[in-house]
MMTF fields as JSON, N, C-alpha, C and O atoms, coordinates in Angstrom:
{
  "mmtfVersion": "1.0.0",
  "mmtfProducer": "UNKNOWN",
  "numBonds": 347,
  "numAtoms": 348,
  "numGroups": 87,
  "numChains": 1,
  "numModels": 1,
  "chainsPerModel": [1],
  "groupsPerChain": [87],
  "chainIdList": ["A"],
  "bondAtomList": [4, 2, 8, 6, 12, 10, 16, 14, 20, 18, 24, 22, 28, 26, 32, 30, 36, 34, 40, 38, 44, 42, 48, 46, 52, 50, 56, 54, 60, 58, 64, 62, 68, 66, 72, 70, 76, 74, 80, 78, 84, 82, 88, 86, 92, 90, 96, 94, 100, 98, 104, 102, 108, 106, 112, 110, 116, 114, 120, 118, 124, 122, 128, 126, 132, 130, 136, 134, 140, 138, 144, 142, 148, 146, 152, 150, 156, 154, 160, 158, 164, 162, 168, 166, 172, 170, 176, 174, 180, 178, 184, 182, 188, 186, 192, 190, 196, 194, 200, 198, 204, 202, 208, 206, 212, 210, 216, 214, 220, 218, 224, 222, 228, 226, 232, 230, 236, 234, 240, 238, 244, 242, 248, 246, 252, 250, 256, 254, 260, 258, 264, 262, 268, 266, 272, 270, 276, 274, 280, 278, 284, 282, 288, 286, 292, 290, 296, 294, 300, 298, 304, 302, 308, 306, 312, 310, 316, 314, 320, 318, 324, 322, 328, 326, 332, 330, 336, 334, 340, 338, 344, 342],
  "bondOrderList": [1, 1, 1, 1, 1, 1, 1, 1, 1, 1, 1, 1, 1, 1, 1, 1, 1, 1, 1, 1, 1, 1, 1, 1, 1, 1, 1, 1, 1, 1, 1, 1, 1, 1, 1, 1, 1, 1, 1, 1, 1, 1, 1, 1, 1, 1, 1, 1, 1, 1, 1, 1, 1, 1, 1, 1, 1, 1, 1, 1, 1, 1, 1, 1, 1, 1, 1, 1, 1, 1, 1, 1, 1, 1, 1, 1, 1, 1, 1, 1, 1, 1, 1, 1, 1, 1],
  "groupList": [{"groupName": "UNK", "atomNameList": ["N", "CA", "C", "O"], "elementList": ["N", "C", "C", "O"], "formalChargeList": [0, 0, 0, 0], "bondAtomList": [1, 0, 2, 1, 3, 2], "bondOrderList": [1, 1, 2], "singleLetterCode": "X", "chemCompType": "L-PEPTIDE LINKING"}],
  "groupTypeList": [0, 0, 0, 0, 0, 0, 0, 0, 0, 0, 0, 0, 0, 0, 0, 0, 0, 0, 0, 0, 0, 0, 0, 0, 0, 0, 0, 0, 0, 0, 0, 0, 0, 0, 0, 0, 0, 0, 0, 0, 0, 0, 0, 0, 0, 0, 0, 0, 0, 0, 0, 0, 0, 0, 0, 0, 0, 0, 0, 0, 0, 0, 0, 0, 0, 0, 0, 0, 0, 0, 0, 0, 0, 0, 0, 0, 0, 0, 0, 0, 0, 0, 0, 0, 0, 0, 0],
  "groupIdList": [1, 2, 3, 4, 5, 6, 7, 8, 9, 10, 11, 12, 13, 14, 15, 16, 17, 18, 19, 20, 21, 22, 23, 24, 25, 26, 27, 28, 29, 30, 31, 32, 33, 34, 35, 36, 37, 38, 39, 40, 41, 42, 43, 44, 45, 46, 47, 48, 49, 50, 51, 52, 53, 54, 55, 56, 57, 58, 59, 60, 61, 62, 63, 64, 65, 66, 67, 68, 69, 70, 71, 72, 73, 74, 75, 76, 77, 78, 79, 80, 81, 82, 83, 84, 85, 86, 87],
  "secStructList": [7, 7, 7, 7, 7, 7, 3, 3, 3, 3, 7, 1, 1, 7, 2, 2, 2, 2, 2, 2, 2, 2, 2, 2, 2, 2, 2, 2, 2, 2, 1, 7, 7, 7, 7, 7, 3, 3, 3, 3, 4, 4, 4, 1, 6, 6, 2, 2, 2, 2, 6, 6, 6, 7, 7, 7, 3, 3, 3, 3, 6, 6, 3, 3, 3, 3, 3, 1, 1, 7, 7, 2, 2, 2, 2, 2, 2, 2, 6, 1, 6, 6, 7, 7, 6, 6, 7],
  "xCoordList": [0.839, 0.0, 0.886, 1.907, 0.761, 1.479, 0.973, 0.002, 2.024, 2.062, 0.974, 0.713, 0.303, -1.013, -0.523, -0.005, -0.582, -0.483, -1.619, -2.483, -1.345, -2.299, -1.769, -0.566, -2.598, -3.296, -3.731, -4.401, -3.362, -3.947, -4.488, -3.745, -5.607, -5.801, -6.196, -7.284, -4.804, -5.213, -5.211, -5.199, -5.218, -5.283, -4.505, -4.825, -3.507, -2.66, -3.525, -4.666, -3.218, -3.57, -5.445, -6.41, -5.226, -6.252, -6.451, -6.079, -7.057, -6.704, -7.017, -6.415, -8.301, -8.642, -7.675, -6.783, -7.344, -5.875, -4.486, -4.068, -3.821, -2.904, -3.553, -2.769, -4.357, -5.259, -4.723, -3.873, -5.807, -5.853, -3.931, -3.503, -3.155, -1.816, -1.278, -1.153, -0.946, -0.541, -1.353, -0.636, -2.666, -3.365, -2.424, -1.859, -2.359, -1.904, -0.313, 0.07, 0.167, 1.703, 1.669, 2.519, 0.903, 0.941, 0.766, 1.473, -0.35, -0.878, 0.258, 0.209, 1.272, 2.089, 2.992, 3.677, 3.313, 4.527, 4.066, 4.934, 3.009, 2.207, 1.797, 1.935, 1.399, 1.167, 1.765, 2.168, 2.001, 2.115, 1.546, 0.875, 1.578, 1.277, 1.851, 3.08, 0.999, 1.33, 2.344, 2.343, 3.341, 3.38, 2.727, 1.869, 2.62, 1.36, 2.186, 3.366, 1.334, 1.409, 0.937, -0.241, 0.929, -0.028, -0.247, 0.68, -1.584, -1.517, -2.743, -3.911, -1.894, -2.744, -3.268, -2.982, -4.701, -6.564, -6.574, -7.279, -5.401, -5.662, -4.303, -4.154, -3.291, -2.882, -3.112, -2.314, -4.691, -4.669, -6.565, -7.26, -6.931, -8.234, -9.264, -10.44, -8.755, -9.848, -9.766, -10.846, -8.609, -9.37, -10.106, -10.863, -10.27, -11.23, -11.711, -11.022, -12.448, -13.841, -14.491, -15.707, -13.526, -13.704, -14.306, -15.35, -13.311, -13.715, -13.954, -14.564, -13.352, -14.164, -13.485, -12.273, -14.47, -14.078, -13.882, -12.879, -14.438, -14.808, -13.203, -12.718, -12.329, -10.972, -11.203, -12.092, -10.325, -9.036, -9.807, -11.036, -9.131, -9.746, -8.713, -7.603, -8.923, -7.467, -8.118, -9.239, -7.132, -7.406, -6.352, -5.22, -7.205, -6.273, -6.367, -7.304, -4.978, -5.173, -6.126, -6.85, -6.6, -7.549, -8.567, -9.477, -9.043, -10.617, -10.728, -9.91, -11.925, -12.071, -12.242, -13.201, -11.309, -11.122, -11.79, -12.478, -11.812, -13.129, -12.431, -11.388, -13.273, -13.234, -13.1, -13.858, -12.155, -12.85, -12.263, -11.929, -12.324, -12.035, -11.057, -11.104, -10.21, -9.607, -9.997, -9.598, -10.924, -11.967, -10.325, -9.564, -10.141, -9.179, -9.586, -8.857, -10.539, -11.722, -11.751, -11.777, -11.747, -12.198, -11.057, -10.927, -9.662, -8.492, -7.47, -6.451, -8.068, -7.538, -8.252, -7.75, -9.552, -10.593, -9.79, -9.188, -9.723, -9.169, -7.689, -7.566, -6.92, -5.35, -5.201, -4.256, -6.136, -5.864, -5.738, -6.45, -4.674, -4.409, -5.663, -6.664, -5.426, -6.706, -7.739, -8.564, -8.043, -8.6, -8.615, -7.964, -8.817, -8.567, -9.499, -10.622, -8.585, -9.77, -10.891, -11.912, -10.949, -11.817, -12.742, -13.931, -12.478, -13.502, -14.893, -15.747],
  "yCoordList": [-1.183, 0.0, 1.248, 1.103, 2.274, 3.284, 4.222, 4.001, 5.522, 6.422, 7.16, 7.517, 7.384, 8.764, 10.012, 10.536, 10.83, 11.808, 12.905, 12.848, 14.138, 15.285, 16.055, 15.969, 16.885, 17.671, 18.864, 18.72, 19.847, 20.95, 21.831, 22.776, 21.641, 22.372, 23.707, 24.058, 24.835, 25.956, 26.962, 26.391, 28.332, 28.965, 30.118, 30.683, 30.768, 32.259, 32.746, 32.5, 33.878, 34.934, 34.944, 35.677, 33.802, 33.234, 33.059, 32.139, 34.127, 34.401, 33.49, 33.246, 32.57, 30.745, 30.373, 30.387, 29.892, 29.314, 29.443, 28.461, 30.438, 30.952, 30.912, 30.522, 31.146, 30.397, 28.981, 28.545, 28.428, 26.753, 26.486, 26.636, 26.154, 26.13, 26.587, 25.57, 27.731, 28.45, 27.447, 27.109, 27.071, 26.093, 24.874, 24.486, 24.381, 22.977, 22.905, 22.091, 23.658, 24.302, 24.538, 23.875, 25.324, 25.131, 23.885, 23.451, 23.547, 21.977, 20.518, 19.347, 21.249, 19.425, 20.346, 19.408, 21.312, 21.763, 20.811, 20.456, 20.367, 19.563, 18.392, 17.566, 17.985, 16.397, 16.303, 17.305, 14.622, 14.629, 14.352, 13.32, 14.806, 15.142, 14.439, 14.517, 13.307, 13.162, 14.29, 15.293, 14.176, 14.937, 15.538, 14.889, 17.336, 18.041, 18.094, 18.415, 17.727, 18.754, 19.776, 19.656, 20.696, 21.751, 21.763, 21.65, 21.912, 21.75, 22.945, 23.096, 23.693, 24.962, 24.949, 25.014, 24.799, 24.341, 25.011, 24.613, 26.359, 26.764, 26.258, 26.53, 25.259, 24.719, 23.077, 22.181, 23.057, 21.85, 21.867, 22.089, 21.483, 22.039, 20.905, 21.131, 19.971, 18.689, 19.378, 19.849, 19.597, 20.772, 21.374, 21.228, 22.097, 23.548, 22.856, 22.085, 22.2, 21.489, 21.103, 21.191, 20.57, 19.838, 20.46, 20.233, 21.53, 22.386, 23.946, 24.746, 24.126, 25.502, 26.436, 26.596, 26.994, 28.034, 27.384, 27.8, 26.287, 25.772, 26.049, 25.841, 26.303, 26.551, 27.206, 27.985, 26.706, 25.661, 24.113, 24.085, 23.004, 21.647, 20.866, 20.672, 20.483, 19.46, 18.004, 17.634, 17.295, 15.672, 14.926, 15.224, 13.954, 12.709, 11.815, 11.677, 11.026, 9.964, 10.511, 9.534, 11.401, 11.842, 11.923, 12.111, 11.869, 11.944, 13.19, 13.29, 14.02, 15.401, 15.45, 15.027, 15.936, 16.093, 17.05, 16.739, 18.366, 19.434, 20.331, 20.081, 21.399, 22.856, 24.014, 24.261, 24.731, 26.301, 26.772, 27.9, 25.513, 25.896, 24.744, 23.756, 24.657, 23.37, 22.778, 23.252, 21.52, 20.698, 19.927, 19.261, 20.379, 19.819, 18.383, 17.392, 18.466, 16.99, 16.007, 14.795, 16.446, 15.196, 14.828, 13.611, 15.677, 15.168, 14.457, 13.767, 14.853, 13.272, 12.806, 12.036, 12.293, 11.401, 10.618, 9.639, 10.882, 10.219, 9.978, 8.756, 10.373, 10.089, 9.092, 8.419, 8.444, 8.168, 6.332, 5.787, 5.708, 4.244, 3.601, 3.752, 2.502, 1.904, 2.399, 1.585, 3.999, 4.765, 4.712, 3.667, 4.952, 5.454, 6.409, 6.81, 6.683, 7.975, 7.413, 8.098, 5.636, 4.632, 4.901, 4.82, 5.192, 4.271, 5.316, 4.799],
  "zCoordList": [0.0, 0.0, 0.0, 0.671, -0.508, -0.908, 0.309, 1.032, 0.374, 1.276, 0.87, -0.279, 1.964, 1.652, 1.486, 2.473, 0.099, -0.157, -0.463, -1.337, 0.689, 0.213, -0.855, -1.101, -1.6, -3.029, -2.127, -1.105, -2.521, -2.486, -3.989, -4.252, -4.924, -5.886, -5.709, -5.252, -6.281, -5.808, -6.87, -7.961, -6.987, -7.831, -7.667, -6.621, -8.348, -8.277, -7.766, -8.156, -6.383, -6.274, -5.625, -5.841, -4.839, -4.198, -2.318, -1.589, -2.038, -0.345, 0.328, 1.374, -0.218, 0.808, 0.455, 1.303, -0.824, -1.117, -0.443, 0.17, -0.495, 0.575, 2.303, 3.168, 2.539, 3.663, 4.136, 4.912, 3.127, 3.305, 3.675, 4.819, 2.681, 2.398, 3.941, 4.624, 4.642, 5.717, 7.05, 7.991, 7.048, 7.946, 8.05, 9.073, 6.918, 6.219, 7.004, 7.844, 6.609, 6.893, 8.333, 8.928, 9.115, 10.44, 11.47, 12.379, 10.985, 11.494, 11.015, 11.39, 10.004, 9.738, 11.081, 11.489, 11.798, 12.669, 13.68, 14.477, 13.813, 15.4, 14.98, 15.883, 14.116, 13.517, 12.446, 11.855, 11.822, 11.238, 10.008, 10.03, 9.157, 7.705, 6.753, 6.736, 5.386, 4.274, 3.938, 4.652, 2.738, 1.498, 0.977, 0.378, 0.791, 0.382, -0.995, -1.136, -1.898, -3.185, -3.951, -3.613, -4.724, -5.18, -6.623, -7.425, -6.986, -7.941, -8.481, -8.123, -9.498, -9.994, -10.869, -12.064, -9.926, -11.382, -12.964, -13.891, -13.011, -14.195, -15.371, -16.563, -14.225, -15.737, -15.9, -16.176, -15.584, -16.576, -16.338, -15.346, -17.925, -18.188, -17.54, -17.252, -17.416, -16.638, -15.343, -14.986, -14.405, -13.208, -13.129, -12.17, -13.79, -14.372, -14.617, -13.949, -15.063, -15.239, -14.183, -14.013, -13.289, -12.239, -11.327, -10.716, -11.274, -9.517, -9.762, -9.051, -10.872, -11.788, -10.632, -10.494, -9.864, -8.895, -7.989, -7.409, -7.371, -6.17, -5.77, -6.882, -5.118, -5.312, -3.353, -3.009, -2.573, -2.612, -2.674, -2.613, -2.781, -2.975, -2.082, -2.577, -1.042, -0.336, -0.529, -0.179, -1.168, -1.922, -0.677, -0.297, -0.313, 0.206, -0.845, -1.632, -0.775, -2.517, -3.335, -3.527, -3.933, -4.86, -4.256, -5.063, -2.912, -3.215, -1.856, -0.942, -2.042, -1.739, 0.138, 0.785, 0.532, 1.915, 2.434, 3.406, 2.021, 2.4, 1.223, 0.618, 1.083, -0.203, 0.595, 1.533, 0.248, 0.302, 2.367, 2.73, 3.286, 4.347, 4.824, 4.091, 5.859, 5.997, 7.027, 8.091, 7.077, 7.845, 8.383, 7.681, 10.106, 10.261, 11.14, 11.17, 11.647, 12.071, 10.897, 11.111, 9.825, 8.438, 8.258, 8.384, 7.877, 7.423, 8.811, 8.803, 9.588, 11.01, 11.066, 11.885, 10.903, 10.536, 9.622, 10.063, 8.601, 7.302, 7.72, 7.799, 7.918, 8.451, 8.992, 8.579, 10.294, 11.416, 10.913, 10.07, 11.691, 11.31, 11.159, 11.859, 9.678, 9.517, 8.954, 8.538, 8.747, 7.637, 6.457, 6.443, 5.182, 3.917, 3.281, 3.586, 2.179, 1.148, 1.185, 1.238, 1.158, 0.587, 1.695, 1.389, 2.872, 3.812, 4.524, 5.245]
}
């Protein structure tokens, strides 16, 4: 089974975005945290389809952890041993 990695889909010049990210960034200083990656909805057009505005988007293994605020209850929900994106 592979390491759980978080997604952050965000957008230039986006204040939830820089938000979310700075949360994300504070909270791995006290737990620990997947690998975040970022990925910016306007260079690639299946994003933008996807989440359009809905922007910020935090993904565990791909599937949608909360939007727009950072649900820090859902993503240790989902973290926690014996969890998955799946479950």
């Amino acid at each position: 089974m592979a390491a759980p990695r978080l997604t952050l889909v965000h957008r230039r010049d986006c204040a939830l975005c820089e938000e979310m990210l700075a949360q994300l960034e504070a909270l791995g200083r006290t737990v620990a945290l997947p690998p975040i990656d970022l990925l910016d909805i306007d260079s690639d057009p299946l994003l933008r389809r996807r989440h359009g505005l809905d922007v910020p988007v935090l993904l565990l293994d791909g599937a949608v952890v909360c939007r727009h605020r950072l649900d820090r209850r859902e993503l240790a929900r989902l973290l926690r041993p014996g969890r998955g994106a799946q479950a």
